[in-house]
C-alpha positions in Angstrom: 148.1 94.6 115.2 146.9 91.8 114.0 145.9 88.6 116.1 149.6 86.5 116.5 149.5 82.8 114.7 149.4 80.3 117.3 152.2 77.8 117.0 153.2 73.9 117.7 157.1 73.1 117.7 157.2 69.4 117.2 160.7 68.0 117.8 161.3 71.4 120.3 164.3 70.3 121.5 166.4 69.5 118.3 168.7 71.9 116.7 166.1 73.4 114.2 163.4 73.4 117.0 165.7 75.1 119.4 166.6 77.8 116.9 162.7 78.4 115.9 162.1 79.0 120.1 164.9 81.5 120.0 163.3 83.1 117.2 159.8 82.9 118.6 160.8 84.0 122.0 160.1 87.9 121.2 158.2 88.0 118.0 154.8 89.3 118.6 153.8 88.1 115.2 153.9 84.3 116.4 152.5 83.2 120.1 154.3 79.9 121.2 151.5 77.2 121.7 152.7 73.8 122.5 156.5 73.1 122.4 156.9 69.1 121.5 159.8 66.8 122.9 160.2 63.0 122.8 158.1 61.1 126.0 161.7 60.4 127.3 163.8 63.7 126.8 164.7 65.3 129.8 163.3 68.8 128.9 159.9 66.9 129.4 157.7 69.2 131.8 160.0 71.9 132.4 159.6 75.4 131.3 160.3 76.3 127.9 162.2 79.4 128.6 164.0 79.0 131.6 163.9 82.8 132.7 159.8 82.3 132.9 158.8 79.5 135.4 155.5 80.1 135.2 155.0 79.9 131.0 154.1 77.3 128.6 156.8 73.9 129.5 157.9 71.3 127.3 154.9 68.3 126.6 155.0 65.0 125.0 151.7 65.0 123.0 150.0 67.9 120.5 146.7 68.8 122.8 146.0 71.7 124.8 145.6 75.6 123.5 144.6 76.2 120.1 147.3 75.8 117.5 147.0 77.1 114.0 150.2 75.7 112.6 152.6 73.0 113.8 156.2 72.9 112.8 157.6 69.3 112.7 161.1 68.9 113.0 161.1 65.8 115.0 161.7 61.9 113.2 159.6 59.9 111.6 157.1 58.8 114.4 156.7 62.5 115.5 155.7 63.3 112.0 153.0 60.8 111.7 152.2 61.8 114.7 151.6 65.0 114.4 150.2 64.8 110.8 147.4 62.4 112.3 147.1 65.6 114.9 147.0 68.2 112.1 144.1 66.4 109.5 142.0 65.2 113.1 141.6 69.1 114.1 142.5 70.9 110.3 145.5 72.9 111.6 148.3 73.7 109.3 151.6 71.5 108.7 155.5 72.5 107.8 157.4 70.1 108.2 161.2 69.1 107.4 161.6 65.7 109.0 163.9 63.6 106.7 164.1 59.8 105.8 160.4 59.4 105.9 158.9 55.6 103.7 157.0 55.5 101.2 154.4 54.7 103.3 154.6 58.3 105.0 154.9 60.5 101.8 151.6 58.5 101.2 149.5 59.7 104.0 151.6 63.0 103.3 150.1 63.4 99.8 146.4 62.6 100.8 146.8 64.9 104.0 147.7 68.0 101.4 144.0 67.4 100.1 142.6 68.3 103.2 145.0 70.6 105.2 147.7 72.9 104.0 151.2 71.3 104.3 154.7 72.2 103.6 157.2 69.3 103.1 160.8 70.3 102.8 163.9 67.6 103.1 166.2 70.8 103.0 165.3 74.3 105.0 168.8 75.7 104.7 169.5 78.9 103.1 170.6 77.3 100.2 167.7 75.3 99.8 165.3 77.6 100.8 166.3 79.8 97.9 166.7 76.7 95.5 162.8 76.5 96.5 162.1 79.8 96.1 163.9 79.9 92.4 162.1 76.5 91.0 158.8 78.0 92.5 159.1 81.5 91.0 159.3 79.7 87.6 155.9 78.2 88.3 154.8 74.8 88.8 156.5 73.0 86.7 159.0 71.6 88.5 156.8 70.5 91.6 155.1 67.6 90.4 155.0 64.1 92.5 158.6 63.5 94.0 159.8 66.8 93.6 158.1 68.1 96.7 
């Protein structure tokens, strides 16, 4: 078997993050590297499964093991955050943080030059597959703004 991708979940405790633990928790395809909260949520320091004291526990900052891809669900500030993280030490982005400024989609479109990202406002099923559909078709509906 192959080695597992090492994983960041940025915004760990939010809906989408909490559903990506659940999925990670027992997939030997993905190993759980860092789990991200907010410096003031209350998860902050405790363990990230609750059954398994002794594993990996909720942080405030992307540092520590080696990470090969992080997984932003978090607002705006964790984005830039962990983008500034990601081009620093060339680790992977997906990322479907909404709202983000002009400003963001910016640093966003000059990250994707040197790190591979994946920017998605909508990772539903439906959207997913919307995705999927415009991509099969090839490129050309993914020019700038249609991300």
């Amino acid at each position: 078997m192959p080695s597992p991708i090492h994983l960041a979940i940025n915004g760990a405790s939010g809906r989408m993050g909490r559903a990506l633990l659940a999925l990670l928790r027992e997939d030997p395809r993905f190993e759980l590297a860092r789990a991200v909260v907010s410096p003031g949520s209350p998860h902050l320091d405790t363990p990230v499964y609750g059954d398994r004291p002794a594993a990996l526990r909720f942080a405030h900052e992307l540092d520590g093991k080696h990470v090969d891809v992080v997984i932003d669900f978090s607002g705006i500030s964790g984005l830039a955050q962990a983008l500034r993280y990601c081009v620093a030490n060339k680790v992977a982005l997906v990322t479907g943080t909404t709202g983000i400024d002009a400003g963001l989609e910016a640093e966003l479109d000059a990250a994707s030059k040197q790190i591979p990202i994946l920017y998605a406002a909508n990772f539903s099923l439906g959207g997913v597959e919307a995705f999927a559909m415009r991509s099969s078709r090839g490129s050309a509906g993914l020019g700038p703004g249609n991300h």
